[in-house]
C-alpha positions in Angstrom: -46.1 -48.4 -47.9 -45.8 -45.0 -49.8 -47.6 -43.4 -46.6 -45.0 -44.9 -44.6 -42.1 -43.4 -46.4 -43.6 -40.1 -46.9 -44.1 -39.6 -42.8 -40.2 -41.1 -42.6 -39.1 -38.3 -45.2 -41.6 -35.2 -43.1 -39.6 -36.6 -39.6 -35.7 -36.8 -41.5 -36.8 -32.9 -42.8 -38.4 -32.0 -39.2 -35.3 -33.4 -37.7 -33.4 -31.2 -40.0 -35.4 -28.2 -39.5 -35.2 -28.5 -35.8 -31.3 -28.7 -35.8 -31.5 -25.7 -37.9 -33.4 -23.4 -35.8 -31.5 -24.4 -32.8 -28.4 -23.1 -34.4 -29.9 -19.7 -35.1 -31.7 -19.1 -31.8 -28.1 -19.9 -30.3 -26.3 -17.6 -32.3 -28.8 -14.3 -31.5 -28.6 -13.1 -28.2 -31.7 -13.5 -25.4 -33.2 -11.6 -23.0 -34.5 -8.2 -23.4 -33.6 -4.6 -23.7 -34.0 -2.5 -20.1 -33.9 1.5 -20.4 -32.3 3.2 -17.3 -32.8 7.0 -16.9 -34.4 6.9 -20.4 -30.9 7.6 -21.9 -28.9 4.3 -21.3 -30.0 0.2 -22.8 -29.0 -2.5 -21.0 -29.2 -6.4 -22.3 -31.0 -8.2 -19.5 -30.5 -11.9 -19.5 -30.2 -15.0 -17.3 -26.8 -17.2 -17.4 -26.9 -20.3 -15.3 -29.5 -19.0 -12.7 -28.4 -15.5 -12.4 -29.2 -12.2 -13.8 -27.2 -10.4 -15.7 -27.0 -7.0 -17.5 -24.9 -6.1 -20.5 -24.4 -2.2 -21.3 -25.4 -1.6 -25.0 -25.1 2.2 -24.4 -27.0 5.1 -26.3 -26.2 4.1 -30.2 -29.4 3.8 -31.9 -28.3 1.7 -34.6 -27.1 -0.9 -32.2 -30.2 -0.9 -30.6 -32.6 -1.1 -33.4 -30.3 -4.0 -34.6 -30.3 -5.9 -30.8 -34.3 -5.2 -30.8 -34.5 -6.7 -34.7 -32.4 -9.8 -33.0 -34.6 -10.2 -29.8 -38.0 -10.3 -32.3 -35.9 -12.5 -34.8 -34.9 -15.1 -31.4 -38.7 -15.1 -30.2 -40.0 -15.9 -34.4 -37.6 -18.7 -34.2 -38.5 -20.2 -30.6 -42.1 -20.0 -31.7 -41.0 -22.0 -35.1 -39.2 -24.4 -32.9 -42.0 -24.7 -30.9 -44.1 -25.6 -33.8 -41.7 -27.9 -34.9 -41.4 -29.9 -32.0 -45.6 -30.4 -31.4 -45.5 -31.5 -35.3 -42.4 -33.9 -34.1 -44.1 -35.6 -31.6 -47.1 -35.9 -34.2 -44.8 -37.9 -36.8 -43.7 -40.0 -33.8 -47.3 -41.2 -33.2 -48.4 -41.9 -36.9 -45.0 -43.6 -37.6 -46.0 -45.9 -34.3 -49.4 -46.4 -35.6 -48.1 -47.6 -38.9 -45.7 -50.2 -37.5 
């Protein structure tokens, strides 16, 4: 019984998690960052099946703070990876124990 409860609290705080991280790797953009004539940045992304390129221009800041994004996006998609494997984990004990 108390094993049974603990893997029901880990899958409510998974579940949790998992909403969480999907909320902040929506809210940061995707792609990557694409240098034309080693002057210029473009944000290269797909939107429903096409490519697309947004200007981000020549300001450094905003560049180093896109880049700092992009690396913060991919940390979270590997977290939600993670996540997810350990999800599917919980699933197959909690079946087990019933």
């Amino acid at each position: 019984m108390i094993i049974n409860s603990v893997v029901k609290n880990e899958a409510l705080r998974n579940s949790a998690m998992i909403l969480q991280y999907e909320k902040l790797i929506e809210e940061l953009p995707k792609g990557s960052l694409i240098c034309r004539k080693n002057v210029y940045y473009y944000l290269k992304y797909r939107k429903n099946g096409k490519v697309c390129d947004d200007y981000v221009g020549k300001d450094r800041e905003r560049i180093s703070r896109i880049k700092e994004q992009l690396e913060q996006r991919k940390h979270y998609e590997k977290m939600l990876s993670a996540l997810k494997q350990e999800q599917k984990v919980i699933h197959k004990i909690l079946e087990e124990l019933v």
